[in-house]
N, C-alpha and C positions, 0 to 999 in steps of 0.2 A: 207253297212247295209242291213241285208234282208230285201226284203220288204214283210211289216205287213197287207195288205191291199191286195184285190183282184179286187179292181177297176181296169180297164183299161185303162179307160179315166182318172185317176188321177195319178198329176203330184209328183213323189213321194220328189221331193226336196222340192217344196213348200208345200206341207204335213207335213215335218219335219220341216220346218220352220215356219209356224204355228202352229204347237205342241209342239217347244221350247217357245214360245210366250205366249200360252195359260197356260204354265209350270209358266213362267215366271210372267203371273198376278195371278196365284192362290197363288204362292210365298207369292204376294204381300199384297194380300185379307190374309191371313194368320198373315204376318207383321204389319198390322197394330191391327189385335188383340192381338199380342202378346205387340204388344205397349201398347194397351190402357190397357191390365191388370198389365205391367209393374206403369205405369202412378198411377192407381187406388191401387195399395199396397203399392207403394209410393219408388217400388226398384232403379227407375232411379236416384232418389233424392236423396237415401241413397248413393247409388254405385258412385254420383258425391263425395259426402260430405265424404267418405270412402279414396277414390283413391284405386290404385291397390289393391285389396285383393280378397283372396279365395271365393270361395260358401260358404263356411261353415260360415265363419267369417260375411259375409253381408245378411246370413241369421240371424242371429243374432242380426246384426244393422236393419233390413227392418222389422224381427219379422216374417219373411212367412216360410215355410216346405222348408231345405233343399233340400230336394232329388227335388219335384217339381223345387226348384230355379233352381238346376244346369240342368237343360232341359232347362230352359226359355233362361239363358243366352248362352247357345248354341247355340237354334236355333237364339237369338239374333248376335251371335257371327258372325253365317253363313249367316244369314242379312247382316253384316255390323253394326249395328245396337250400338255395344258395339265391344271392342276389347280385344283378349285372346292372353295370351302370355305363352305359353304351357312350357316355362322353369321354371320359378313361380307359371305354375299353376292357375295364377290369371287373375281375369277382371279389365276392365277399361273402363273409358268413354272422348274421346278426346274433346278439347273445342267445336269440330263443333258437335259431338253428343250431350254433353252437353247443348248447344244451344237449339239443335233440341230436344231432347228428356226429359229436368231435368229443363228447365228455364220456370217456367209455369208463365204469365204474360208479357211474354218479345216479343216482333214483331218475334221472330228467332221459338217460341214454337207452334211445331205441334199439341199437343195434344189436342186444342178442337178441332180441323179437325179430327183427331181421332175418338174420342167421339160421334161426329154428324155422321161418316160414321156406326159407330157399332151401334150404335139406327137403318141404315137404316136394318143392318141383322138381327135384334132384332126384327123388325116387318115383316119379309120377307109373312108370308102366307097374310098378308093384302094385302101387293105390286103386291104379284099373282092376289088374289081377282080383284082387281082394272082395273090391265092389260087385263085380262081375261072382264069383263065387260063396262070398258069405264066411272064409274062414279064418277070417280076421289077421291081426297084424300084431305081432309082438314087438313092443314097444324096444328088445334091443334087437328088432332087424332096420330101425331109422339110421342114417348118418350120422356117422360121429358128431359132427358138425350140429345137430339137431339137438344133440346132449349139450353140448359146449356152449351153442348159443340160449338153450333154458337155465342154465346157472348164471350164466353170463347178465339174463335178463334180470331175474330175480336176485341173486346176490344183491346186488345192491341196495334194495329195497329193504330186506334181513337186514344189514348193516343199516341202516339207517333209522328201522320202527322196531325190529324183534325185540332189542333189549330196552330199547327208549320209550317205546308204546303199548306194544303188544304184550310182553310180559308182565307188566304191573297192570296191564288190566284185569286181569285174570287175579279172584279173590285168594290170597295168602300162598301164591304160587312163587312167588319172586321171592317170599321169606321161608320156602322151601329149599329154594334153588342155593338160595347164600348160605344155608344150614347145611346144603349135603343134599341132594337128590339122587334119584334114580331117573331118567330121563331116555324115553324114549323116540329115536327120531324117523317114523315109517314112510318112506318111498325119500330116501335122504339122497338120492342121485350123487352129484359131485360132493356131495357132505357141504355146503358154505352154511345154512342153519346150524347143520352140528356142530361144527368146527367152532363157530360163533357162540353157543349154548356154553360147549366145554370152556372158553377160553376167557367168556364174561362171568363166568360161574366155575371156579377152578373147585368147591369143595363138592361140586357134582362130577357125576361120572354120567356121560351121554352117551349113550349106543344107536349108531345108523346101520339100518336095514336094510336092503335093497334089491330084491333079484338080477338087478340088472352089473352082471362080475368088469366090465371093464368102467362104471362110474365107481362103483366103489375101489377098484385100483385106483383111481384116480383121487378119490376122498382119505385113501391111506396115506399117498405120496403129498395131499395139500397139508392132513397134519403132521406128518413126519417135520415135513420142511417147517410148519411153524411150530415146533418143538411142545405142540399141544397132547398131553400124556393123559387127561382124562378124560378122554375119547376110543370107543374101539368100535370098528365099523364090521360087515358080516354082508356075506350075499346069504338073502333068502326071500319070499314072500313074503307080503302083505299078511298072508293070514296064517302062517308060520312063524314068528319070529320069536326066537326063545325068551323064558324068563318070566316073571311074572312079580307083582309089588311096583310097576312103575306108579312114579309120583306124578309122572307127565309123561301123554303120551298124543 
């Protein structure tokens, strides 16, 4: 390869291998926007629920701008991301993409890690600000979108090991819990832990924390709706939060 550079002292292999690298995460930084607008039109979902078919046709079913679509699934394609099979003409989405990209709710779905990484580019001049100055960043000046996609990610995960795994591992805590606890849940954002604690464990009473007022709006109006009564949530700090006797905390 010629070399690009008129340094001396620089070593031109590792040059090029760190510039396939650096190729290689902006790829990436790349991919996951493409994900999270796939996610947000709803084309992963559709193109599961489709199976192999054209651009044309799952624009169609998704409802977005052809001509747009067939770029996305391209550069989806050249991701890995979805898979094209150039005799048909047509996409598709294999069960482990599906998984990854179309199962939203499920332990296997990437997309609130998605979500939560594109809020951080979403705010980028802030991030400068901050770096550039030293005075940090309060966790509710992020994007809504930032909140949404961290429960989004984890929820699922809760659901699936909190009560099944993780609770009974922990020595006579689970025969706390079915007896009546007190139950503390600190940095409880959208409440889905809480929510989950109160509703597997009805003779405990669970309290979420939070300073952050518009997650916990949010964690009121999820138990409201699921009729969960031994739950009360509170904005406050970390190292504030009232009461004291918790059985877990």
């Amino acid at each position: 390869m010629e070399r690009l550079v008129s340094n001396q002292d620089m070593d031109q292999e590792k040059f090029e291998e760190l510039q396939g690298k650096v190729m290689e995460d902006v790829a990436g930084a790349i991919g996951v926007l493409m994900s999270y607008i796939g996610d947000q039109s709803g084309v992963y979902r559709a193109l599961e629920e489709a199976g192999p078919c054209s651009y044309k046709d799952l624009s169609e079913r998704a409802g977005v701008d052809a001509r747009y679509l067939r770029e996305w699934l391209s550069s989806n394609a050249a991701a890995g991301y979805v898979n094209y099979d150039a005799g048909s003409d047509s996409f598709s989405l294999s069960p482990e993409q599906a998984a990854i990209f179309a199962h939203d709710g499920e332990p296997t779905c990437m997309q609130g890690f998605f979500e939560a990484v594109v809020a951080q580019f979403a705010t980028y001049e802030t991030a400068v600000d901050v770096f550039k100055s030293g005075k940090g960043r309060p966790w509710s000046d992020h994007l809504p979108c930032c909140f949404c996609g961290t429960d989004r990610f984890f929820r699922p995960g809760y659901i699936a090991n909190l009560v099944e795994n993780w609770i009974p591992a922990l020595d006579g805590v689970e025969a706390k819990l079915k007896a009546g606890a007190k139950v503390a849940d600190i940095g409880c954002g959208h409440g889905s832990s809480t929510i989950l604690l109160a509703e597997s464990y009805p003779k405990s009473t669970v309290y979420g924390f939070d300073f952050h007022a518009p997650s916990i709006k949010k964690a009121k109006a999820k138990a409201e709706k699921a009729g969960i009564k031994n739950v009360e949530f509170e904005v406050v700090s970390a190292k504030e939060f009232p009461g004291s006797g918790y059985d877990l905390a």
